[in-house]
C-alpha positions in Angstrom: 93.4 -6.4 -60.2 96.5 -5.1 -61.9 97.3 -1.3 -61.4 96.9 -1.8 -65.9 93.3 -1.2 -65.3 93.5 2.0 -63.0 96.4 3.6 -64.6 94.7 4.3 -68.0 91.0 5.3 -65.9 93.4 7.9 -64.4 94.6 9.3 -67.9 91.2 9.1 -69.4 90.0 11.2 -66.2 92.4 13.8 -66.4 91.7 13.7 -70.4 88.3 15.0 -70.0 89.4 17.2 -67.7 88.4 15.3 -64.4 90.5 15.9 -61.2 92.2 12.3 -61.3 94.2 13.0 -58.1 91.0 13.3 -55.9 90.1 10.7 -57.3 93.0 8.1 -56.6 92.9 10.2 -53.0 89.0 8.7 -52.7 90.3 5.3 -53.0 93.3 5.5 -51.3 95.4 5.0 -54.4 98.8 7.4 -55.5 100.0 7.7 -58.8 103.3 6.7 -57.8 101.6 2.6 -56.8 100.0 2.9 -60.8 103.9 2.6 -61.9 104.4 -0.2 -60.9 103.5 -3.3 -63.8 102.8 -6.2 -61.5 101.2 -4.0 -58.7 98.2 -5.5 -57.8 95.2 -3.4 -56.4 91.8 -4.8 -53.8 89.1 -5.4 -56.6 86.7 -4.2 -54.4 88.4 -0.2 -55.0 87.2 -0.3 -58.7 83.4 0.6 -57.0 85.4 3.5 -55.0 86.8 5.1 -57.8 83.8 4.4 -59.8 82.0 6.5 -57.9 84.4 9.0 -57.1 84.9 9.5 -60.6 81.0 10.2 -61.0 81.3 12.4 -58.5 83.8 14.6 -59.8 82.3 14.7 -63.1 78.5 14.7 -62.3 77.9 12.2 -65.0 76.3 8.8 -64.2 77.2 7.8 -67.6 80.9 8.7 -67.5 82.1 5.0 -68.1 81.3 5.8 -71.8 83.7 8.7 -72.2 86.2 7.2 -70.3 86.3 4.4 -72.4 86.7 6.5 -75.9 89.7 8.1 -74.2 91.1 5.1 -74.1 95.0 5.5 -75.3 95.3 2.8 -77.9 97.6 -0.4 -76.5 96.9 1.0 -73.0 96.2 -2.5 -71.8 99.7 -3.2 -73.1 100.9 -7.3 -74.2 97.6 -8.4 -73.3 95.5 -6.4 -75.7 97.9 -6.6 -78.1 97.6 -10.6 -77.7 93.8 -10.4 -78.2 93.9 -8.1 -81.3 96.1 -10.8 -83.0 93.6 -13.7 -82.8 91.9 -15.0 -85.8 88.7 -16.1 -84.1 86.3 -15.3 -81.2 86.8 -18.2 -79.7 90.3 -17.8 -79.3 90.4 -14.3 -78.6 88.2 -15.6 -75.3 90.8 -18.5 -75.0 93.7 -16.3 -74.6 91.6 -13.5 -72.2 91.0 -15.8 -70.0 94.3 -18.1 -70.4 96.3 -14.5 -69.7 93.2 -12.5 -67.4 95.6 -12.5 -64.6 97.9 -9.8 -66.4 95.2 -7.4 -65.7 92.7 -9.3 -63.2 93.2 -12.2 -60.9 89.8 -13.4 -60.9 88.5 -12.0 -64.3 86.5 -14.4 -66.5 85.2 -14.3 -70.5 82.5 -16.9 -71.5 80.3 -17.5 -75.2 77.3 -18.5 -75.3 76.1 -19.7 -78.8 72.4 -19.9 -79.8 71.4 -20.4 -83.3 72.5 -17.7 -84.9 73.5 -15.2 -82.3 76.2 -15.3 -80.2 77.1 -13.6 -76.7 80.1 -12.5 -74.6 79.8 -12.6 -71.0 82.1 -11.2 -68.5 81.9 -12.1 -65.2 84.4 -12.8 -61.6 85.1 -16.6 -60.9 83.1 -17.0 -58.0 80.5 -14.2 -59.0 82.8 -11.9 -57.3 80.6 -8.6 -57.1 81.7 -6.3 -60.6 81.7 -2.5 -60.4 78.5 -1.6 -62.5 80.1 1.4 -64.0 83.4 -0.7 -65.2 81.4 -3.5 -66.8 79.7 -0.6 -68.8 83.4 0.8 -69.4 84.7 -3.0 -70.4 81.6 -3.2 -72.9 82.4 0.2 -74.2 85.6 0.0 -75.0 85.0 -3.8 -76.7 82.7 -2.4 -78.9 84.8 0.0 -80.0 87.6 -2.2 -80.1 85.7 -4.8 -81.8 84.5 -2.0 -84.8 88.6 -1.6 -85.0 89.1 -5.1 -85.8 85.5 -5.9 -87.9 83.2 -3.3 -88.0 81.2 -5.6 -85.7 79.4 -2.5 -84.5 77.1 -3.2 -87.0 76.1 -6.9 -86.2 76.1 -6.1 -82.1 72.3 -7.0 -81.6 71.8 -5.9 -77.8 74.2 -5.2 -74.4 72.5 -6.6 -71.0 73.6 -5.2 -67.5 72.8 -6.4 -64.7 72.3 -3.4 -62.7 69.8 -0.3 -63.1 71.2 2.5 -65.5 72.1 5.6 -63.9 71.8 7.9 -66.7 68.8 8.4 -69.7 69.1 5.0 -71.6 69.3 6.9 -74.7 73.3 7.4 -74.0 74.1 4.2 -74.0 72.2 2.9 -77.2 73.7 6.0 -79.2 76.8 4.7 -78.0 76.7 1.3 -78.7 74.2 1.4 -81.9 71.5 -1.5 -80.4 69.1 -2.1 -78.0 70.3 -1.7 -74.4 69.2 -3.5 -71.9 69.6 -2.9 -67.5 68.6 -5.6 -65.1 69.2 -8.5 -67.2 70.2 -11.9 -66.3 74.0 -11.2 -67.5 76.6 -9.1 -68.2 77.0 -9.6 -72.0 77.0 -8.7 -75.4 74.4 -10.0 -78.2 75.8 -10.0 -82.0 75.5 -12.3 -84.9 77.4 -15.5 -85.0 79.4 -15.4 -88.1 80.1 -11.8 -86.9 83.7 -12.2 -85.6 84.8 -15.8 -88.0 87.6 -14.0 -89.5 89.3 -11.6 -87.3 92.2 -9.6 -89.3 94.9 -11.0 -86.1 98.1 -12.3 -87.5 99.2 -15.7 -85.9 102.7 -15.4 -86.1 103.0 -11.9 -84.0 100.2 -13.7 -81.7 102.8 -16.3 -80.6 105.7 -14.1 -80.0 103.2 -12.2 -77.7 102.1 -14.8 -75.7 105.7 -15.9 -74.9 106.0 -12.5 -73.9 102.6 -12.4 -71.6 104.1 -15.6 -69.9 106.8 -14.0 -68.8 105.1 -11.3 -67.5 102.6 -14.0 -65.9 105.4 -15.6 -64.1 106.3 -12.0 -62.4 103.2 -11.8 -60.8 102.8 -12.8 -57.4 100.2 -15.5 -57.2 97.0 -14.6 -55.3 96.8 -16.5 -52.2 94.6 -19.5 -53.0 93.0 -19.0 -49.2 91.8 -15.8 -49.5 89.9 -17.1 -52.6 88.5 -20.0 -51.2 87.3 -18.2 -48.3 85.4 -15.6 -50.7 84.0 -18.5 -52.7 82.4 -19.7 -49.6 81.4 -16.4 -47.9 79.4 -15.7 -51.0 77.1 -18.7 -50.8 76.6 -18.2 -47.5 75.7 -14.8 -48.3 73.5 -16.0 -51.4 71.8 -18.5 -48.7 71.4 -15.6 -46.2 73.6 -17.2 -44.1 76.4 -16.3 -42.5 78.6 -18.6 -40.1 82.2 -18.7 -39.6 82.6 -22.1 -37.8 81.0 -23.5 -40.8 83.0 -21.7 -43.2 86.3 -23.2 -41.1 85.3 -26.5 -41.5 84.7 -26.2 -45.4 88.3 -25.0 -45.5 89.4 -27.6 -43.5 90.5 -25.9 -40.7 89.5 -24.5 -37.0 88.2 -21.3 -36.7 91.4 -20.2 -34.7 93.6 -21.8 -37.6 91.6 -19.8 -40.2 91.5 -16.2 -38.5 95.5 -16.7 -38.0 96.1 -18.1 -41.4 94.3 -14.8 -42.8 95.9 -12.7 -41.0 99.2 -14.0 -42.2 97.6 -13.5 -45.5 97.0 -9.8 -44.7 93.1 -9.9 -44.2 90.8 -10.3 -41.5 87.6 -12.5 -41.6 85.4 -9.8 -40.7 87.5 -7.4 -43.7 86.2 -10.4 -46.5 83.2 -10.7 -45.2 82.2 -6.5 -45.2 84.2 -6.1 -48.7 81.5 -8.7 -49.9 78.7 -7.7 -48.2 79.2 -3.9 -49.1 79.2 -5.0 -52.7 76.3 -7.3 -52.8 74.3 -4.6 -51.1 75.1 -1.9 -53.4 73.5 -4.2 -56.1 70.7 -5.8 -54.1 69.3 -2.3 -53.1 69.4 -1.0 -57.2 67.0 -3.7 -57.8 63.2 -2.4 -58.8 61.4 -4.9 -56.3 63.9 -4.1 -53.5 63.2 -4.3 -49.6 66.0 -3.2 -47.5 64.5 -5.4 -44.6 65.2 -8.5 -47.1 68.2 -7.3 -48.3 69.5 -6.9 -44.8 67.9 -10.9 -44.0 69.6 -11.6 -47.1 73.2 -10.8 -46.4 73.0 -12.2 -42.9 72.7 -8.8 -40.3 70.4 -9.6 -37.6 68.1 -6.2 -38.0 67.9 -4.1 -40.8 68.7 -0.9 -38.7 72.4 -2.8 -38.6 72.0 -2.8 -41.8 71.1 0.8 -42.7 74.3 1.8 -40.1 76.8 -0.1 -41.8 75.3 0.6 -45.9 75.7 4.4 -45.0 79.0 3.5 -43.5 80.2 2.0 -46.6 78.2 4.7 -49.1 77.6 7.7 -46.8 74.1 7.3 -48.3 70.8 5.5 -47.2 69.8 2.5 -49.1 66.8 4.8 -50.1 69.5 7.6 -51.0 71.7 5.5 -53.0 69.0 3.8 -55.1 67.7 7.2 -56.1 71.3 8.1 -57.1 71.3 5.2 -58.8 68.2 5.2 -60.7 69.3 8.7 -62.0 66.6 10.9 -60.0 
């Protein structure tokens, strides 16, 4: 992702009065790397400074205050690109024709049915999102949107996908509907006709979006391999199944040609494959019918005491430990 998603996080932190340093520090991050425009930061940090951040503050709902601190045009040509659409449909047409400016593998998708509408978010791939930033994404549309429409109003419902954290009550003052955790998907509810006539002007819109593809073409592409390989690693992971001679040949390639290929790339095998796993456990185990001996089955460890090493490893909690956190007890 770009260092445009950490870099205002950071300023909302120190904002509220949060130590944003320790933060950064926790993920292996310095202020000085946030400078940079086309930096590009591991997506897999955004659930280190996630929790860092909750850490520091001792609120499991601190994804809504950072997203009302906010600075307005913090997200810079992109969100100034989105403001000026007319539509819904071609505010998500330009997210996702421009995501790259702030996320390499960042998707936007509607859904229409009858009368009600919803906005999805998700990772091509279904690369594993930080709970706490899709509540922070959500947040901030929703106040974004109220900006543009008053569609604050009209919103209908928001559905996570994890477990909330904090007293559900927070989040539905915040977003004025009903609020939903362990849904099906990521996404906001509102009336159709909600968003027809967005108050964007079409002539600024173009002049930004000659601007965003200049900025597109100054960011180094991400290397197609590296993608591939997560795309596969993750239905292996979704079949329980994890094997790296198969994984070769779907790529096309021996297992020697595909471990040195990586590591040209920068990566290891094993480095994709625990970056995946840690994520998908951190969800699995926030689930209310979970079983840490299935979850371990489930993401391919031969025993779950492997398992339990390598979750506190990643956490420095149990599963037990981290769902509790989790669940808000």
């Amino acid at each position: 992702m770009s260092s445009l998603q950490v870099l205002p996080f950071v300023e909302a932190l120190r904002e509220l009065g949060i130590d944003a340093q320790r933060v950064l520090a926790d993920a292996g991050l310095s202020r000085a790397q946030l400078e940079d425009p086309t930096a590009r930061i591991d997506a897999a940090v955004g659930d280190i400074l996630w929790a860092s951040a909750v850490r520091e503050s001792r609120d499991p709902a601190i994804s809504l205050r950072v997203a009302e601190r906010f600075a307005r045009g913090a997200f810079g040509t992109f969100e100034y690109l989105l403001q000026n659409c007319r539509t819904l449909e071609e505010v998500v047409e330009r997210a996702n024709e421009f995501m790259r400016l702030i996320d390499d593998l960042g998707r936007v998708e509607l859904h229409v049915a009858d009368q009600l509408t919803c906005l999805r978010v998700l990772r091509v791939g279904n690369f594993p999102m930080a709970p706490l930033g899709v509540e922070c994404t959500f947040a901030l549309l929703c106040i974004k949107a109220q900006e543009l429409s008053a569609a604050r109003k009209v919103l209908r419902a928001v559905h996570f996908t994890h477990l909330n954290a904090a007293p559900i009550s927070r989040y539905g003052a915040h977003f004025g509907c009903e609020v939903q955790f362990g849904a099906d998907a990521n996404q906001l509810v509102f009336d159709r006709a909600a968003l027809d006539d967005l108050p964007g002007d079409p002539r600024l819109r173009l002049v930004l979006e000659e601007h965003a593809r200049e900025q597109l073409a100054r960011i180094p592409e991400a290397e197609p391999l590296i993608h591939e390989v997560r795309q596969h690693l993750l239905e292996q992971l979704e079949r329980g199944t994890v094997d790296p001679s198969l994984l070769a040949r779907r790529v096309r390639m021996s297992e020697r040609t595909l471990r040195r290929k990586l590591q040209a790339a920068g990566t290891r095998y094993q480095d994709l494959l625990d970056e995946l796993r840690a994520q998908l456990a951190k969800q699995y185990v926030q689930r209310p019918d979970a079983d840490v001996a299935q979850v371990a089955s489930r993401l391919g460890f031969a025993d779950p005491s492997t398992f339990y090493r390598a979750f506190k490893r990643w956490t420095g909690l149990t599963p037990a430990q981290y769902q509790r956190q989790a669940r808000g007890n």
